[in-house]
C-alpha positions, -999 to 999 in steps of 0.1 A, spaced: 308 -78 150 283 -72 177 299 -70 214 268 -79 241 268 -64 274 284 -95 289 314 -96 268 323 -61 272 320 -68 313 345 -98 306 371 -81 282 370 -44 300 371 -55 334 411 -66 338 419 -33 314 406 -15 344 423 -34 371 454 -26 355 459 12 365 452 -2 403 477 -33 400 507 -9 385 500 18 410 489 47 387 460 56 405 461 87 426 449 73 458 470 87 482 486 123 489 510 138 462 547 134 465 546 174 468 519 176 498 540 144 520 570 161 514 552 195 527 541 174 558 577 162 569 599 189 556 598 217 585 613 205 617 599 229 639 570 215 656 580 180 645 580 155 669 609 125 675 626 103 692 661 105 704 681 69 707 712 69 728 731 36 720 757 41 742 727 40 773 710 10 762 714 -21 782 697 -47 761 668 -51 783 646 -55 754 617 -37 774 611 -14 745 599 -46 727 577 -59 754 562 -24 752 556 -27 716 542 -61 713 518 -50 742 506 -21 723 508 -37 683 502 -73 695 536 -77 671 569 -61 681 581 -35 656 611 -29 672 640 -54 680 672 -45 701 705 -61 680 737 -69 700 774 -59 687 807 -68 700 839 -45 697 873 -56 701 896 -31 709 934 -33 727 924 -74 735 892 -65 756 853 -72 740 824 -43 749 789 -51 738 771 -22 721 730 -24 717 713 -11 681 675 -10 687 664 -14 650 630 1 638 619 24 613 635 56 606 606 74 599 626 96 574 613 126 558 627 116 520 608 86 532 612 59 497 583 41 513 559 71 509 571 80 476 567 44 465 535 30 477 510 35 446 477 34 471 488 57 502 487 35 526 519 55 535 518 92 547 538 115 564 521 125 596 514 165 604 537 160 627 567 144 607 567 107 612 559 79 588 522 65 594 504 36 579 472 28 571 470 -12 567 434 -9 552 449 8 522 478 -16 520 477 -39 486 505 -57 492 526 -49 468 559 -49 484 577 -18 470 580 -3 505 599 -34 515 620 -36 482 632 1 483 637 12 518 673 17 525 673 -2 561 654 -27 550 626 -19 577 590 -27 562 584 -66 559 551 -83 542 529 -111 562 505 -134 549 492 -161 529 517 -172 506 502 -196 490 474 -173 473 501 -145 476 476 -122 494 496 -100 517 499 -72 542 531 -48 552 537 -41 587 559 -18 604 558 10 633 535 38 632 554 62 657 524 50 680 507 78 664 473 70 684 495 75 716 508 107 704 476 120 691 468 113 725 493 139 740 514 101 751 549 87 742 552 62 718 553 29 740 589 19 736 600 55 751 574 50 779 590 17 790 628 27 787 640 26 823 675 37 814 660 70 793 677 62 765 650 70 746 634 104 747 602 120 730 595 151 721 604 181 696 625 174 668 648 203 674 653 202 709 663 167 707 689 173 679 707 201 705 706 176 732 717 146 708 748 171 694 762 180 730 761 137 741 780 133 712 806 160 721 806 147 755 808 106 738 838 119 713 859 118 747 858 82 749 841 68 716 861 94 688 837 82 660 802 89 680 782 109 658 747 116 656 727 100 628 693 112 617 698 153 612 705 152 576 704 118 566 672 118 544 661 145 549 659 140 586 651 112 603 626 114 633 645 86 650 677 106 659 705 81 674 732 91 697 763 61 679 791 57 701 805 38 671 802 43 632 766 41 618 783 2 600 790 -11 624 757 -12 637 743 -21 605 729 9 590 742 27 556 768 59 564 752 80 537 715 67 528 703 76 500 668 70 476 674 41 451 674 57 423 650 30 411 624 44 434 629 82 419 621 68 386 594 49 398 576 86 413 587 108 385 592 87 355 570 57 355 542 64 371 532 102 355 531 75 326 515 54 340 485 83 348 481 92 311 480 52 300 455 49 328 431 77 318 437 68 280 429 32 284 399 41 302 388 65 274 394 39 252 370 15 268 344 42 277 341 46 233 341 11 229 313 5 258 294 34 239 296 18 204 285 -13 215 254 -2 232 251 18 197 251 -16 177 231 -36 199 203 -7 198 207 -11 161 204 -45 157 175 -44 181 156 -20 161 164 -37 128 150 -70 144 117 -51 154 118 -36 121 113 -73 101 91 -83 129 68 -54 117 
């Protein structure tokens, strides 16, 4: 059997595709050279959250949506009800920009990176949609937009305002804060500062703690909690799904090698088809003669 040029176009072209659709295609930085990027904390910049000076004025968002044209940030209220009196705690909830970032290890076309200087960027160019950042990031944080219909779609999220920082400016929501409870700058300066307001909170709040010096690796939003990191919503020990490590180290090693072999694969068969159509062209020409 004969395969024309045409058929080999129809038959090889979703055999390709797949390698791309699964994620095996090393489009992005290795596990390895992210992890490099985020790992030392000197020089690293983030952003210390004090919870117990928020006020709920939601400026930070205003800020955000002015910058993004979306908000990526969104200020939650909690109520506590201790010795029959209520106190209302704020939670600005964003992305944690962790440095064992799932979202990086997941995303099959690096569309997510760790920054030089620590944080979690995005490139939405890159972005296929896929949804794995969404599906395996322990707060829940990334969230996909679009046409559901045709089931085209786009993640979205906060970049650090990493054109502001490259910028030598503060990400927007820090600029905005009028009650600094946000601060900018480098990641181990804030952990000090965000360890002795804890010590000084412990006098009045006795489970303050600070969460984001070894959750994950680190996160680069450190939060001063006058209350426990539940209560607010957020896991006490995050860890990677261990989905998502099998997903980096298992499946998609795999999913290299079936990639570059199904490839090979269609390269021969591409090869000997152009071999029996040559043939069958000459052995035409040859009766013709």
């Amino acid at each position: 059997m004969q395969l024309s040029r045409r058929d080999f176009i129809k038959l090889s072209t979703p055999a390709l595709c797949l390698p791309a659709i699964f994620g095996v295609l090393p489009l992005g930085k290795s596990p390895a050279e992210n992890q490099e990027a985020a790992s030392t904390k000197n020089g690293v910049k983030a952003i210390l959250y004090d919870a117990s000076k928020c006020v709920g004025c939601h400026y930070c968002e205003t800020a955000c949506w002015t910058e993004n044209g979306t908000s990526f940030t969104l200020v939650n209220i909690e109520e506590a009800h201790t010795s029959g009196t209520t106190e209302l705690f704020f939670w600005k909830s964003q992305c944690m920009h962790c440095t064992e970032a799932t979202c990086v290890k997941v995303c099959p076309t690096g569309a997510l990176s760790h920054h030089e200087l620590g944080f979690v960027t995005y490139d939405k160019d890159k972005c296929s949609g896929c949804g794995y950042c969404a599906e395996f990031c322990p707060f829940h944080v990334p969230h996909l937009s679009g046409n559901k219909l045709t089931g085209i779609q786009k993640m979205d999220k906060c970049d650090f305002c990493a054109n502001r920082v490259a910028s030598n400016q503060q990400p927007a929501c820090v600029d905005a804060c009028p009650e600094n409870a946000l601060t900018f700058g480098d990641c181990d300066q804030l952990l000090e500062k965000g360890r002795q307001r804890v010590e000084v909170l412990k006098g009045t709040y006795p489970d303050a703690r600070l969460y984001g010096e070894d959750e994950l690796g680190g996160l680069h939003l450190i939060s001063i909690l006058p209350q426990p990191a539940s209560f607010y919503g957020l896991p006490e020990d995050p860890q990677v799904p261990l989905a998502a490590t099998v997903w980096q180290d298992v499946t998609k090693p795999i999913g290299f090698v079936l990639g570059g072999l199904t490839t090979l694969v269609l390269l021969v068969n591409y090869v000997v088809a152009r071999a029996n159509i040559k043939a069958g062209k000459e052995e035409q020409d040859g009766k013709r003669g």
